[in-house]
C-alpha positions as CSV (number, residue, x, y, z in Angstrom):
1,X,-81.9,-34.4,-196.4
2,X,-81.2,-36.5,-193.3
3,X,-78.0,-37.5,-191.8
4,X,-78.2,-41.4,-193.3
5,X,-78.3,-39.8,-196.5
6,X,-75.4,-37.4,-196.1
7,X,-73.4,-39.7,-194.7
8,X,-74.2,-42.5,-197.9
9,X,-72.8,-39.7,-200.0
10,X,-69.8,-39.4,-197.9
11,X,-69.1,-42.5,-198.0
12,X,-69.9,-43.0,-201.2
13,X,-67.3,-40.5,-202.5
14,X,-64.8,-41.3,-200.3
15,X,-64.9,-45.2,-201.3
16,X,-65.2,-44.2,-204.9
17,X,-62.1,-41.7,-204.5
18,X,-60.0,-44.7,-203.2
19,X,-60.7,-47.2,-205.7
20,X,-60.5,-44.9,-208.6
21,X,-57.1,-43.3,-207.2
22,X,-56.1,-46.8,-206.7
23,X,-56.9,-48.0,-210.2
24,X,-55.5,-44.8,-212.0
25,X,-53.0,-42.2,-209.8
26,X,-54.5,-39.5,-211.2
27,X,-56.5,-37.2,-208.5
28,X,-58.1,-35.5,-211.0
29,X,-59.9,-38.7,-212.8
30,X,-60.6,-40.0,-209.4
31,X,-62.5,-36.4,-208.1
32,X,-64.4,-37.0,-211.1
33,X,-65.5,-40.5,-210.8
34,X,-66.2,-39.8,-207.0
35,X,-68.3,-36.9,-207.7
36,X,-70.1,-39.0,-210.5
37,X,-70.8,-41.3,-207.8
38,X,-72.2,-39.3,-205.2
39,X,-74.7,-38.2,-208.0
40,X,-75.6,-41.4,-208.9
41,X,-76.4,-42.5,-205.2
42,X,-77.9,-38.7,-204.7
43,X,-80.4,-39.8,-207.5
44,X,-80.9,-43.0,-206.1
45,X,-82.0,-41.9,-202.5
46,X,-84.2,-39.1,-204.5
47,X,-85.8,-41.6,-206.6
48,X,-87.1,-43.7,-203.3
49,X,-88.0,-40.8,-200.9
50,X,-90.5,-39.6,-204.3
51,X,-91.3,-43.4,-204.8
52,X,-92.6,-43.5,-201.0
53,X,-93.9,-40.3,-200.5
54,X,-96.0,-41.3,-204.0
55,X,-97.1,-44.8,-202.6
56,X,-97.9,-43.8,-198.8
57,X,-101.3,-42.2,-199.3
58,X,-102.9,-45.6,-201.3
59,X,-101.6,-47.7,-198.3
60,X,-103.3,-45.1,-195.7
61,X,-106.2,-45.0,-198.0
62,X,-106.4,-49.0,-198.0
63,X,-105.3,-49.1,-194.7
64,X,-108.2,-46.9,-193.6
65,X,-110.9,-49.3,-196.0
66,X,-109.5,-52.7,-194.0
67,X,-109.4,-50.8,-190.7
68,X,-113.3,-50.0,-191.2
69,X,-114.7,-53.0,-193.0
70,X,-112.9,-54.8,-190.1
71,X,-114.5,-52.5,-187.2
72,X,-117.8,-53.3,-189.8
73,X,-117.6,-57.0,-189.0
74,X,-116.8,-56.8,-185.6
75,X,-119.8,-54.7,-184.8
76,X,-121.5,-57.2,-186.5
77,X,-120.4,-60.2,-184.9
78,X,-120.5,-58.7,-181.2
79,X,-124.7,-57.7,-181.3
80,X,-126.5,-60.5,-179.6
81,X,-128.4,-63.1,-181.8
82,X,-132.0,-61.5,-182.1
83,X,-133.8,-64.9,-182.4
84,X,-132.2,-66.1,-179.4
């Protein structure tokens, strides 16, 4: 896990904590909604690193097909007209 991420969770709870001790003065209710929190956005940041890790290699792999039909077309376009 990288540092944006831990400190997203940090602030997460810490945020969370404040409102919920704000809204109820009970620290035990608000170390469970701050903890319920920092799950949620745990998930969250889980749920896009698999999502970009699982869409990366179709964007190489279609990155790679434009790179070369492109390269294809140039070549094509740079040889001398034969007729001329």
């Amino acid at each position: 896990m990288n540092d944006n991420a831990i400190k997203a969770m940090t602030d997460a709870y810490l945020v969370s904590y404040i409102r919920a001790m704000e809204t109820t003065r009970n620290s035990n209710i608000a170390v469970q909604a701050a903890s319920a929190i920092v799950l949620i956005v745990y998930n969250h940041i889980q749920t896009e690193m698999k999502q970009q890790i699982e869409q990366n290699p179709m964007e190489i792999v279609s990155k790679m097909f434009m790179d070369f039909a492109k390269d294809m077309f140039n070549e094509s376009n740079d040889d001398p007209d034969p007729d001329a």
